[in-house]
C-alpha positions as CSV (number, residue, x, y, z in Angstrom):
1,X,20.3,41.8,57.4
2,X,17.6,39.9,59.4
3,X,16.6,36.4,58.0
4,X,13.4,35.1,58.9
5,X,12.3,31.6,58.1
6,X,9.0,29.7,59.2
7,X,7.6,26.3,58.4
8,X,4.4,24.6,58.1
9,X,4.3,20.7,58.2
10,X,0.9,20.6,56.6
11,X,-1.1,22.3,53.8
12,X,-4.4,22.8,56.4
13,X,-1.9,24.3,58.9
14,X,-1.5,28.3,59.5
15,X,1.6,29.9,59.5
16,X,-0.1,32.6,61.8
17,X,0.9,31.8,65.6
18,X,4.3,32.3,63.8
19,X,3.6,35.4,62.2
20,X,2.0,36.8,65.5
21,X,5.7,36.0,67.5
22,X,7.7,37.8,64.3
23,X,5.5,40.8,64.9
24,X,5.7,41.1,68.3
25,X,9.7,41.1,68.0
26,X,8.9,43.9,65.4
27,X,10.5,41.4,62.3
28,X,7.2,41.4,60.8
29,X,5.0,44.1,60.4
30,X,0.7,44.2,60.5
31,X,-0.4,45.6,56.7
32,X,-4.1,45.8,54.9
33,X,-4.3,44.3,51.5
34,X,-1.5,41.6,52.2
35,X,-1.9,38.2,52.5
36,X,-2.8,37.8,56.1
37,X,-2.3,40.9,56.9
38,X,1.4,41.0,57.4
39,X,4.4,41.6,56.0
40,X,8.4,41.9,56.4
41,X,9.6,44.7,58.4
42,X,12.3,47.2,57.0
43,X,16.0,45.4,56.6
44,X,14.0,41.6,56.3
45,X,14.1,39.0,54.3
46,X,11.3,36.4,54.7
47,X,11.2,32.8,53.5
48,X,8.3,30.2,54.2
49,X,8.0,26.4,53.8
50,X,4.9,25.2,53.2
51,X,3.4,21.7,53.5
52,X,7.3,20.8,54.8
53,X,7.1,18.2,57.0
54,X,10.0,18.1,60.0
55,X,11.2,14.6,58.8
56,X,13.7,16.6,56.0
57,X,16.5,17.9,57.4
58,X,16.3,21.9,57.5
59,X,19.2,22.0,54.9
60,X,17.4,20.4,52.1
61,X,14.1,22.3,52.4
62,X,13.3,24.7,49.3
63,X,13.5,27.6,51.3
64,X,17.0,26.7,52.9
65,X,17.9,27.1,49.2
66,X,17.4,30.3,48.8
67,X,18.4,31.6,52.5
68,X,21.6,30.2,51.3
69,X,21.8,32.5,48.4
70,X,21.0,35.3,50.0
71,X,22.6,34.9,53.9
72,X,25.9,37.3,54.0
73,X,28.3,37.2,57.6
74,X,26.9,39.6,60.1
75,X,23.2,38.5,59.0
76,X,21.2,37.0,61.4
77,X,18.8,33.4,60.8
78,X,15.5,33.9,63.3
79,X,13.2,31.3,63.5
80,X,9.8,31.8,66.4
81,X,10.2,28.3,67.5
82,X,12.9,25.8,67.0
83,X,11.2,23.3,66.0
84,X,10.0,24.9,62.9
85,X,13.6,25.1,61.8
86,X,15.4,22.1,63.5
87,X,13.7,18.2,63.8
88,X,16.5,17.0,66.4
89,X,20.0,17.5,67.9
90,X,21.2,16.4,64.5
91,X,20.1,18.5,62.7
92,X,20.5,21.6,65.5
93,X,24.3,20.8,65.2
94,X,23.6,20.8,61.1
95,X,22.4,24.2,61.1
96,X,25.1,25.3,63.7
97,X,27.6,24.2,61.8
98,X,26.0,26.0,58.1
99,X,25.9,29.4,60.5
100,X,29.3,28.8,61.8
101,X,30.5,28.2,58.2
102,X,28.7,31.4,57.3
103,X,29.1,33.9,60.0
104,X,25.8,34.3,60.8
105,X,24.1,34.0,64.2
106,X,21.0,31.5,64.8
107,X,18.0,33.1,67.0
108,X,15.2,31.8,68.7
109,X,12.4,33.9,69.9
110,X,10.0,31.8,71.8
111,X,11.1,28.6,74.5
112,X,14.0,28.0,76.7
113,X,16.6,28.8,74.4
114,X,15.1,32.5,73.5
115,X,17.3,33.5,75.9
116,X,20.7,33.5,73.6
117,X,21.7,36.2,71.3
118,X,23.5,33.8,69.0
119,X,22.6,29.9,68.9
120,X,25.5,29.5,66.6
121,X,28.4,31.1,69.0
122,X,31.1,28.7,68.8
123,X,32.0,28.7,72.8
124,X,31.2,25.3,75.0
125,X,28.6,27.0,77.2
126,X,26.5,27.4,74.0
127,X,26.9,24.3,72.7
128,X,26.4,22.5,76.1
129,X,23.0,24.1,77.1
130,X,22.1,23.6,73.7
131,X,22.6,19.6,73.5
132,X,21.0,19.1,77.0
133,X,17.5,21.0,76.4
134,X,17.0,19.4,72.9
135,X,18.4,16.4,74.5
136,X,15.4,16.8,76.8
137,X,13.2,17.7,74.5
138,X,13.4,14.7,72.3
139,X,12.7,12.2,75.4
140,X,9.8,14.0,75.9
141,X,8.3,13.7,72.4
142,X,9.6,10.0,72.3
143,X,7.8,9.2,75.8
144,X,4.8,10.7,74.7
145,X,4.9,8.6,71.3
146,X,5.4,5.3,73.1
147,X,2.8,6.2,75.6
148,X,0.5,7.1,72.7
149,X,1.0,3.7,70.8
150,X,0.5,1.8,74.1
151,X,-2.9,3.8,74.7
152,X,-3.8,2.4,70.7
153,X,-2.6,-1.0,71.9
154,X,-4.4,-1.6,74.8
155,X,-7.8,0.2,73.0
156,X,-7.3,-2.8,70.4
157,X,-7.2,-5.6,72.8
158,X,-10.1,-4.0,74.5
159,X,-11.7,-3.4,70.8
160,X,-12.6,0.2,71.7
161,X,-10.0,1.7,69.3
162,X,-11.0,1.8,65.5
163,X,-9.0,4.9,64.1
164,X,-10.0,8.1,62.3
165,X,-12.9,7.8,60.9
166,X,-13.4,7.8,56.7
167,X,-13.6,11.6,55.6
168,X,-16.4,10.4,53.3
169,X,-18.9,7.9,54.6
170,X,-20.5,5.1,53.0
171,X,-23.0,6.9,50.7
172,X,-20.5,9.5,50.3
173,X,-17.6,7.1,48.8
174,X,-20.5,5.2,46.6
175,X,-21.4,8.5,44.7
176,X,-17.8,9.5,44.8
177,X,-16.6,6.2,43.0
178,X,-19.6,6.8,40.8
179,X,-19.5,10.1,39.5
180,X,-15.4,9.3,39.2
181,X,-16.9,6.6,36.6
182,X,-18.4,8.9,34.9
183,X,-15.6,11.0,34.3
184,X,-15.1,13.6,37.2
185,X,-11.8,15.2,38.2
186,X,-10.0,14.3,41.5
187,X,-10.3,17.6,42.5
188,X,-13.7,18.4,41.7
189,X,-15.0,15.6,43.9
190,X,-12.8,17.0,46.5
191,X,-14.1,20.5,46.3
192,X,-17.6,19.1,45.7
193,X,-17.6,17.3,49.3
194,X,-15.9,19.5,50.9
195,X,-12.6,16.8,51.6
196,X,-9.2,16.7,50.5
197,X,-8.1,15.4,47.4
198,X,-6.4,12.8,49.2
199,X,-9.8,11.4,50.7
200,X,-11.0,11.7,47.4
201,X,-7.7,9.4,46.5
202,X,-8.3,7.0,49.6
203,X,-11.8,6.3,48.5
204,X,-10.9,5.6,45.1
205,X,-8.2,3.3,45.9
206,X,-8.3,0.5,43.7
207,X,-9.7,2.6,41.0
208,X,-6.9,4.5,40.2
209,X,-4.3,3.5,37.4
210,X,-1.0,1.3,38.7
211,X,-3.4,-0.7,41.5
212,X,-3.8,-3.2,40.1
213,X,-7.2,-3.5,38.8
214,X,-8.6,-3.0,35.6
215,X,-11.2,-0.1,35.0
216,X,-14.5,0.3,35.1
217,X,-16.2,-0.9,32.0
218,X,-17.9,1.9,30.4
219,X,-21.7,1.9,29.9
């Protein structure tokens, strides 16, 4: 049996770019009046995690749960990218060691380990190349975030950095605040101007109950 398993860190983010790599490697098929247009090919099972942020380890994610319940020896776990499945060489080895325990083989179809049939083979090559590219890896993405709070740094001390911008400007917020006053719903404001419900949260901040401060007195 093939196992597919993708991951979306955000609820605006698509799980399509993933979807395209699963279809090209035929685990995923192109279908009219589906979701997206897709769908599992013959022989797979598909689970998703959405709005799953990288910082829990791949174990403890809902959908783990399930590949759990259903993941038999001989099946093979697929993934398009490993960094959808794995956050860093912790939790590689964590998910090595669950298909080890299992008998099932750990593929990656896109990057520089695509290359290897089975992530999860127990022999010392494997496990060697394997800890030296995410090794690699994770420099990188820690050299890019120091770089990336320097930048912020020196753009304070030069007072040219200010952050992201309010998703609802000053007008916006006022009738916002207002009109949640007057009784509106969290989500209809969000849906109203077109935000998220947590911008709709931000701007009513030190409205909402357990801040602090008491409510607005009604007219």
């Amino acid at each position: 049996m093939q196992i597919v398993y993708s991951r979306v860190s955000t609820a605006t983010q698509s799980l399509l770019r993933q979807r395209h790599i699963l279809t090209e490697a035929g685990l995923l098929v192109r279908t009219e009046g589906v979701t997206e247009g897709f769908r599992p090919a013959d022989g797979v099972l598909l689970f998703e995690d959405f709005a799953t942020t990288s910082k829990i380890p791949a174990l403890e994610r809902p959908a783990f749960g399930k590949i759990a319940a259903k993941a038999h020896p001989g099946d093979t776990l697929t993934v398009s990218e490993l960094f959808r499945l794995c956050r860093d060489l912790l939790d590689i080895h964590a998910v090595r060691n669950w298909c080890q325990a299992r008998g099932v083989a750990l593929r990656v179809l896109s990057g520089p380990l695509s290359n290897f049939h089975d992530l999860a083979a127990e022999d010392a090559t494997t496990a060697v190349i394997i800890n030296v590219i995410t090794a690699v890896g994770q420099f990188q993405r820690d050299i890019q975030n120091e770089l990336t709070v320097e930048g912020i740094a020196a753009a304070e001390a030069e007072g040219r950095y200010r952050g992201r911008p309010p998703a609802l400007d000053g007008d916006q917020r006022e009738d916002v605040r207002a009109a949640f006053g007057e009784g509106a719903s969290i989500a209809a404001l969000a849906r109203a101007h077109g935000v998220s419900r947590a911008a709709v949260r931000t701007a009513l901040a030190d409205l909402l109950p357990g801040q602090g401060v008491p409510p607005r007195p009604s007219a």
